[in-house]
N, C-alpha and C positions, 0 to 999 in steps of 0.2 A: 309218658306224656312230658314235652316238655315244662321249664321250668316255668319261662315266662306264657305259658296256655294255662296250667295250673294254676296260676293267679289270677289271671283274668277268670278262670271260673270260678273263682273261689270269689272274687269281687264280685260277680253274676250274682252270683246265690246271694249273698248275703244280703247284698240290694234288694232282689226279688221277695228274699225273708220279710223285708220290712216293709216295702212297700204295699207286695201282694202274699200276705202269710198263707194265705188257704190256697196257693200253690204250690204242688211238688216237683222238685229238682231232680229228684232220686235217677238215677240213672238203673232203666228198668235190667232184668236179669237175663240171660238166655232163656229161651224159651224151652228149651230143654236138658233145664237143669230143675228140679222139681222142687219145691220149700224143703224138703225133708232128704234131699241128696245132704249125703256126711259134710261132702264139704262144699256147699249151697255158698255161705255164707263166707267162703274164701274164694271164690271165685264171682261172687258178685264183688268184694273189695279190689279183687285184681284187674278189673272192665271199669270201677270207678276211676280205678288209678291211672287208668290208661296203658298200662302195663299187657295187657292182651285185649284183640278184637275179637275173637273167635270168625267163625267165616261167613259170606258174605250172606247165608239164607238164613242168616238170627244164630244159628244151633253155635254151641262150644265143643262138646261132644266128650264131654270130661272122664269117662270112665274108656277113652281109647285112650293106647300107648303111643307116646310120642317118641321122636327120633332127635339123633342125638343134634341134627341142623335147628330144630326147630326149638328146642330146651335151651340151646347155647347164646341164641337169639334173644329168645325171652330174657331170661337171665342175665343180658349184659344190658336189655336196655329197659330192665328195672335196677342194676346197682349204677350205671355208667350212662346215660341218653346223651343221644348226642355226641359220644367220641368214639362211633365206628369209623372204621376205616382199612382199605386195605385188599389185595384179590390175591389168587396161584401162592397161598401160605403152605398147602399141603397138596401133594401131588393129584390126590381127586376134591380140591376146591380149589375154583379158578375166579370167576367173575358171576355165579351165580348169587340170588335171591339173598343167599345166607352168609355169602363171604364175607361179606365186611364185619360181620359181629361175630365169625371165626377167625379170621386174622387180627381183631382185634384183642381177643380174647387168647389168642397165642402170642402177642406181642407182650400182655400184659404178665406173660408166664399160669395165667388161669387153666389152660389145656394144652397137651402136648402133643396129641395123637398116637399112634401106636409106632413101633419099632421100624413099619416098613415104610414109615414116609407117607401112612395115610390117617384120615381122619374118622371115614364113614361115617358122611352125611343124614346116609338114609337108612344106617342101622337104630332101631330103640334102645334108647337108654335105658341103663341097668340105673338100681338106688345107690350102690357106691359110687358108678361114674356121674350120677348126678349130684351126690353131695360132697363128691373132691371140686366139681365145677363150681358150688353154692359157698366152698367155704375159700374155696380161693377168691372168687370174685367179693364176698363178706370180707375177707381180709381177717377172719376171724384165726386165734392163735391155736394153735394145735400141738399136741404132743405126740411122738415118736411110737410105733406100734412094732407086733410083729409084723403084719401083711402090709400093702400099700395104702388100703381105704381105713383102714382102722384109726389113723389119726381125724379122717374126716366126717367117719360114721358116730365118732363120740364126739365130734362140735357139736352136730347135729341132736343128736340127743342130751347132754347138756342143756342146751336150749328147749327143750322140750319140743321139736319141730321136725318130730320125726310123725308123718300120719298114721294113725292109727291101722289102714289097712297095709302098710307096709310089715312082710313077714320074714322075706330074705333078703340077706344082701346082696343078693343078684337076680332079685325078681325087677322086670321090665315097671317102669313107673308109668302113671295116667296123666295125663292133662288135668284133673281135677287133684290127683296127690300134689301135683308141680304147684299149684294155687296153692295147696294149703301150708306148704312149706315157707315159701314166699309170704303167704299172711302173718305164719308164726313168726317170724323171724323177723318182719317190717312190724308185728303188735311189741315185740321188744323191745323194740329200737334200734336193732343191728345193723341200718341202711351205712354204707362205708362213707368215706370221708373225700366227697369229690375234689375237694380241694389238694389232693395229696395224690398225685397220680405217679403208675410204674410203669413201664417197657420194657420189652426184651425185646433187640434188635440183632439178627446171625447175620453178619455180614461175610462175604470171601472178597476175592479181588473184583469181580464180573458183576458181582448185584448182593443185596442183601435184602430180609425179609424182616417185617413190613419194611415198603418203600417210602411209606404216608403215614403220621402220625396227625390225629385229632385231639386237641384239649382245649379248657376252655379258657380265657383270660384272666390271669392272675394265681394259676394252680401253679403248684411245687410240683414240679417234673421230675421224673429220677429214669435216666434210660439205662438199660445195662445191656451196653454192646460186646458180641458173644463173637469172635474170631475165629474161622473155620480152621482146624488143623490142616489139612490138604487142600484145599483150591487157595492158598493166600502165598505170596512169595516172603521167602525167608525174614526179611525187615518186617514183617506183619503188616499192622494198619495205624493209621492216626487222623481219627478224625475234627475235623476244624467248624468251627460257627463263630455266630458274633458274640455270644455265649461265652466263648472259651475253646481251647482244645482237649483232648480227653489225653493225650500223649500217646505214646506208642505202646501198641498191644500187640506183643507177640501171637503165632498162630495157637490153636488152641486157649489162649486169653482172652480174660473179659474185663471189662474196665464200668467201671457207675459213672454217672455223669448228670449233676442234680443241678436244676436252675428253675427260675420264677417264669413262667410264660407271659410274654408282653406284647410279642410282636414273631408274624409268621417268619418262617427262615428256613434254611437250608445246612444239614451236617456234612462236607463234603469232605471224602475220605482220600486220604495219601498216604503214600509211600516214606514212611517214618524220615524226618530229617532231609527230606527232598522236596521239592515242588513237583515231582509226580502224579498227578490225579489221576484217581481210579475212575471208570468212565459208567458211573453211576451218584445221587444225591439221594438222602435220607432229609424228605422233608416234614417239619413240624407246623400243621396246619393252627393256627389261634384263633378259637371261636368266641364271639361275645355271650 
């Protein structure tokens, strides 16, 4: 939900409180989620929050597994609302339902996809792919393992926010586990620091991904643009804004690039030490 709806409810109520006290606000539960379902009460949190609808005939349906489009969604717009953005970040996501909060979520370095250049949208999420997605998007700190998910599977636990029916770490997750992780984790206080946002931008000569960046007014940017070894000509890139320029990055090279967001604009990339423009723009959208 956004920031500025959340207030105004929150103003609702509290008027309502006083005015009319023997009225209730409560935002009722799925209808088919039972008082005594395990995690009842994390997923009536995550419908107050606004953070999921369930679908459109009341039900949630919390004990089916979800996909990896539909997790990555959730999840960026309960830590991020509001700075999707973005389409064609992975060879099978293009301009569909989910892209924007997968391309957003790959700009932000949060998901990488796999080896062949794809994402798999409509495969189910396993518990380690969803708690490397949980602790990237958390921001939270991580230490070094033997395996890949091992640094993300001990945030998680740490935290105590690992659910109770969770048995493998490669057992497919529910819709009701995905709530109650999100609730442990938001009852902490682990929500990340919107003020402080990151990107990763792979640019070559021809285009670069994402094209469109979303943030809000006044956040600390940091983008790290990523230089393709083979599609870029030997001088590399050097990208320019009113911001500043990032100077020249060889191919293979990445360069940081941190500033305060004020006002929308355009990064437009050249050919190092030349007026050369490459015939694509890397823009930063500024949202109130």
């Amino acid at each position: 939900m956004p920031k500025t709806t959340r207030q105004k409810f929150t103003v609702c109520a509290l008027l309502a409180s006083i005015l009319f006290p023997t009225i209730s606000l409560a935002v009722e539960n799925f209808f088919d989620v039972p008082v005594d379902h395990p995690y009842n009460e994390a997923i009536h949190y995550v419908r107050h929050e606004g953070i999921v609808q369930g679908y459109p005939d009341g039900t949630y349906h919390a004990d089916a597994e979800i996909n990896r489009a539909e997790f990555t969604k959730i999840i960026m717009e309960a830590t991020f609302p509001g700075a999707s953005a973005g389409a064609n970040c992975f060879s099978d996501v293009h301009d569909e339902w989910f892209s924007s909060f997968v391309c957003t979520a790959k700009a932000k370095g949060i998901i990488g996809g796999y080896p062949d250049g794809t994402f798999k949208p409509g495969a189910n999420i396993s518990y380690v792919e969803a708690a490397k997605i949980i602790v990237e998007a958390y921001d939270y700190p991580t230490t070094p393992g033997d395996v890949w998910y091992e640094p993300y599977v001990l945030a998680l636990t740490e935290r105590d926010a690992v659910p109770l029916t969770i048995q493998r770490n490669d057992q497919k997750i529910t819709r009701g586990e995905m709530a109650e992780i999100i609730f442990r984790l938001r009852s902490e206080g682990g929500a990340p620091n919107p003020a402080a946002l990151s990107f990763i931008v792979d640019a070559s000569d021809e285009t670069a991904s994402p094209l469109q960046l979303s943030v809000p007014r006044g956040a600390e940017v940091t983008i790290t643009f990523r230089v393709d070894t083979e599609n870029v000509y030997y001088g590399g890139l050097e990208f320019r804004s009113p911001y500043g320029d990032t100077g020249s990055i060889p191919p293979g090279g990445e360069m940081e690039f941190t500033f305060t967001a004020e006002e929308s604009f355009f990064f437009v990339p050249f050919w190092p030490s030349s007026d050369i423009q490459k015939p694509y723009m890397v823009e930063v959208q500024v949202e109130e």
